[in-house]
C-alpha positions, 0 to 999 in steps of 0.5 A: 486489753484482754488477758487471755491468749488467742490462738491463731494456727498459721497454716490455716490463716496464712498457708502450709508453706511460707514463703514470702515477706509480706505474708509475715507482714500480713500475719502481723497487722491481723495479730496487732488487730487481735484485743488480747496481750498474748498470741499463740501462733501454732505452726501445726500443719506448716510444711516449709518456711523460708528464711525471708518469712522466717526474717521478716517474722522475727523482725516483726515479733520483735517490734509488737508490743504483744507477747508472741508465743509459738506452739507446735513448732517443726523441726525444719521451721524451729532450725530455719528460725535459728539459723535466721536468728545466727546470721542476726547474731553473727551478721560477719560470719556469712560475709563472703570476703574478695580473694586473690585469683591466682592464674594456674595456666 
């Protein structure tokens, strides 16, 4: 394999707004297909990112045998990556548990 980074600028391969699983999916078989150890995905240009895409790409970078990099990352797209990773971290804290229902008549 090939030492040297390869750049891929996702708004550009994929779109400026992801929003759907399968597109991270998408990303990765392309990424996988790329003859180099290391990627740089660079998130200049990107407007928005769902939390499943956001999901789905964490779950994927952490399967591939690819060093993943991430360049240029926006605010929103760094926070929806962290709170994705939290409720990994956490997966109790967002549980919504049964309470009693209390009659007010």
């Amino acid at each position: 394999m090939n030492k040297t980074a390869e750049k891929i600028e996702i708004s550009k391969t994929l779109s400026p707004r992801l929003g759907f699983r399968d597109s991270a999916v998408d990303l990765f078989h392309l990424l996988e297909k790329i003859p180099s150890d290391t990627v740089e995905v660079d998130f200049t240009g990107v407007t928005f990112m769902s939390r499943s895409f956001a999901h789905e790409y964490l779950q994927q970078k952490k399967k591939s045998e690819k060093k993943i990099v991430e360049l240029n990352v926006p605010d929103n797209v760094d926070s929806m990556f962290h709170a994705v990773l939290e409720s990994i971290k956490n997966p109790d804290k967002l549980k919504v548990r049964p309470s009693r229902i209390i009659s007010l008549s």
